[in-house]
C-alpha positions, 0 to 999 in steps of 0.5 A: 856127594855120590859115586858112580864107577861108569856113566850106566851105573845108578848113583851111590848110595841112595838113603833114605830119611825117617819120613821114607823121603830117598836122601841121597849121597854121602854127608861130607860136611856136618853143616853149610859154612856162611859166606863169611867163614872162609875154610882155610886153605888146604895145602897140596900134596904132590907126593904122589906125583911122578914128576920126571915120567910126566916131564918125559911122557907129555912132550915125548909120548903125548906132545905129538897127539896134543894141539899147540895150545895143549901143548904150551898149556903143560909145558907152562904148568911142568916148568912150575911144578915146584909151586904146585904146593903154594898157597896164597898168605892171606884168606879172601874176605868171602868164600868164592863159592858164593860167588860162583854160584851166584853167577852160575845161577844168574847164566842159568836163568838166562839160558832159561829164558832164552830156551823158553823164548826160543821153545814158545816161538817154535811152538807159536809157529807150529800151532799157526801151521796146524790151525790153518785148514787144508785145501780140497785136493782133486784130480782128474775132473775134480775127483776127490783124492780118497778112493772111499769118498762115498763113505766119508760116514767111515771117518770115525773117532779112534780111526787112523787117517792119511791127509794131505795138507799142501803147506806142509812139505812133509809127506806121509801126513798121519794122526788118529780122529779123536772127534767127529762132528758133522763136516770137519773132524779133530786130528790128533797128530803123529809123528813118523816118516815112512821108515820109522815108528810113529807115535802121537804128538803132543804140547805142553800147557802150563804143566800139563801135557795134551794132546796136538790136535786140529781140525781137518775138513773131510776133503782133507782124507786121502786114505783111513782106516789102516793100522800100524803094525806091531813096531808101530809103523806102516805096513808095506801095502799101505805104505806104497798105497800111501805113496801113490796118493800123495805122488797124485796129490803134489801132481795135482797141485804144481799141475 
């Protein structure tokens, strides 16, 4: 068992075996009782409860803050109060723990596999999203969106970069090159949005964590080489630069 005074507080005490290895907790049973040897009961104490002021205050102080269900619940536990150091005369055949924790373990790998299920699904449609290429963005006599089009030979690995892919509603759409080769480039995405930081995607992999990337066509770059500032997000010149580039860019499109 262990102890905390408040939710922040570490967990105590923490120990220690001879192998270094951290036991922690206090030992309150010297061993682990099978499910056959049922524990007697432990008789309760109500000494220590103050049965008339909690009699008084529940219905008086509380009963008008409590809902009806409340409400009914303490009323049906005072008027009951003399039984409350009552046990039952006979032991069950099998300690009750077990069963609860087999239960309690059956739900859990449940829940288990329906969040996995549910987690592959999102993840299964993201990638699908991610892998389908962008479409060439143009405007005004079939420019290319990208101020620097002469000089797509500055796509660089380690480069930061804005693209525009129209199936994705979300705007700015930012990553890093991590590969170059020839026409196409691999993007390792970022998350972020205009107003908060922005930090690389990634995706699990049977107990590995890498890297969410995927190609992106050159025509897909409308703005490189900018850096995030010291709080990791975008600076303000880039930022309305940005804007301005993907205002033309969904003009473009429901033009």
């Amino acid at each position: 068992m262990q102890y905390r005074q408040w939710c922040t507080d570490p967990w105590e005490p923490s120990q220690r075996d001879e192998n270094g290895e951290q036991v922690p907790g206090i030992r309150c049973l010297k061993s682990i009782p099978s499910a056959n040897d049922v524990p007697m009961y432990v008789i309760p104490s109500t000494e220590k409860m103050d049965l008339p002021n909690l009699k008084r205050d529940v219905p008086g102080g509380f009963g008008v803050r409590l809902p009806s269900s409340a409400v009914s619940w303490w009323e049906k536990f005072l008027g009951n109060a003399k039984d409350l150091d009552c046990v039952p005369g006979n032991l069950p055949q099998s300690w009750l723990l077990y069963e609860i924790q087999e239960k309690a373990m059956a739900k859990r790998v449940v829940r288990q596999s329906e969040e996995s299920r549910e987690l592959n699904d999102q993840l299964t449609k993201l990638q699908n999203k991610l892998s389908r290429p962008c479409e060439k963005i143009t405007v005004q006599g079939m420019a290319p969106l990208a101020d620097h089009v002469d000089n797509f030979d500055s796509l660089e690995e380690g480069t930061m970069v804005a693209v525009y892919c129209p199936e994705f509603k979300e705007v700015p759409q930012i990553g890093k090159i991590t590969k170059r080769s020839g026409q196409p480039f691999t993007l390792h995405w970022y998350e972020g949005t205009w107003a908060t930081a922005w930090k690389p995607m990634f995706r699990t992999q049977g107990r590995k964590k890498i890297a969410f990337e995927d190609e992106q066509p050159l025509e897909a770059a409308i703005c490189w080489g900018f850096h995030l500032n010291g709080r990791r997000m975008l600076n303000k010149d880039t930022k309305g630069f940005l804007q301005d580039k993907y205002r033309d860019a969904i003009s473009a499109i429901d033009a």
